[in-house]
C-alpha positions in Angstrom: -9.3 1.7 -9.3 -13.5 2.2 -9.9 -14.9 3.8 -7.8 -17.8 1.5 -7.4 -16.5 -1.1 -4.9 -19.0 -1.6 -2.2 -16.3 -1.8 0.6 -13.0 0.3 1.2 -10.1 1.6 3.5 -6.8 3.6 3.6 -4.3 2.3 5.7 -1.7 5.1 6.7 2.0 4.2 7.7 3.8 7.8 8.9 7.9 7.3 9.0 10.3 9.4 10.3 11.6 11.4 7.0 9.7 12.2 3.5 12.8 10.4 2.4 11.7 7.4 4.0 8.5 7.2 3.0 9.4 8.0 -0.5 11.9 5.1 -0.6 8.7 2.7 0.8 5.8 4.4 -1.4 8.6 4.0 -5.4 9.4 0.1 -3.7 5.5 -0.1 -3.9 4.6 1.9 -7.1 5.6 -1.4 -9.2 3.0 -3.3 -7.3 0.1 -1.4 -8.1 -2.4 -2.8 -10.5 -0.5 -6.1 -10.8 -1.6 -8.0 -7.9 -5.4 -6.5 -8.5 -7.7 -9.5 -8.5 -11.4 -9.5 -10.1 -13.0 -7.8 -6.6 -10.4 -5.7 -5.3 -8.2 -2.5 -6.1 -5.9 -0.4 -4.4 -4.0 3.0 -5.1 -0.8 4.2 -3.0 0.7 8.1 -2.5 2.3 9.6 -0.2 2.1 12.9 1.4 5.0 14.2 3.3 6.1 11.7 5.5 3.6 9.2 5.5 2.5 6.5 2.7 -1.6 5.8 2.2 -2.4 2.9 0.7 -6.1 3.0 -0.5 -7.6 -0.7 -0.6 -11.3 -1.5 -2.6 -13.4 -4.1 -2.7 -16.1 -5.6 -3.8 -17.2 -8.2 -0.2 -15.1 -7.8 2.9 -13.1 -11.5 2.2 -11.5 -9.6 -0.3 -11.3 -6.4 1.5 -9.8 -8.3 4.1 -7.5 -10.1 1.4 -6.4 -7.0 0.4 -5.4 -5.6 3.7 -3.4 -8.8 4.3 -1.6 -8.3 1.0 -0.5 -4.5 1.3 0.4 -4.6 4.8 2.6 -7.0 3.8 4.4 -5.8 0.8 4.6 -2.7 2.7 6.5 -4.8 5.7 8.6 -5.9 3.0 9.2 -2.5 1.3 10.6 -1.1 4.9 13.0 -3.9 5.6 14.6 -4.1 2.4 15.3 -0.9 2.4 16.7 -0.6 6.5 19.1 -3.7 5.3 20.5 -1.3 2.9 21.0 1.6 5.0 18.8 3.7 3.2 16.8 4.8 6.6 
């Protein structure tokens, strides 16, 4: 991700076990660079129990964009893996 986009913001989900929150940050990994568009970036790690997902952009319609997508791929990334028991 450059580090010369004009508008940014980490958005921090904290679970209840590093396990957890490794299982939700490697369902993400894939993710990352492939749904990049022209004006916005993001990055995700974790540390400990909690997964950061760091979103960039060049105007706030694609920051907010951006938000909209990872907040839901990370809603995604947490059911999938409470359906298979891997809480």
């Amino acid at each position: 991700m450059t580090a010369s986009r004009a508008h940014e913001t980490v958005l921090s989900f904290a679970y209840p076990s590093e396990r957890r929150a490794r299982l939700v940050a490697d369902a993400l990994a894939p993710e990352v660079g492939e749904i990049d568009g022209a004006r916005s970036a993001a990055t995700v790690s974790r540390d400990g129990d909690a997964v950061r997902v760091r979103v960039a952009a060049d105007d706030l319609v694609a920051l907010r964009a951006g938000i909209n997508s990872w907040s839901r791929l990370v809603e995604v990334a947490e059911r999938v893996g409470t359906r298979r028991g891997r809480e």
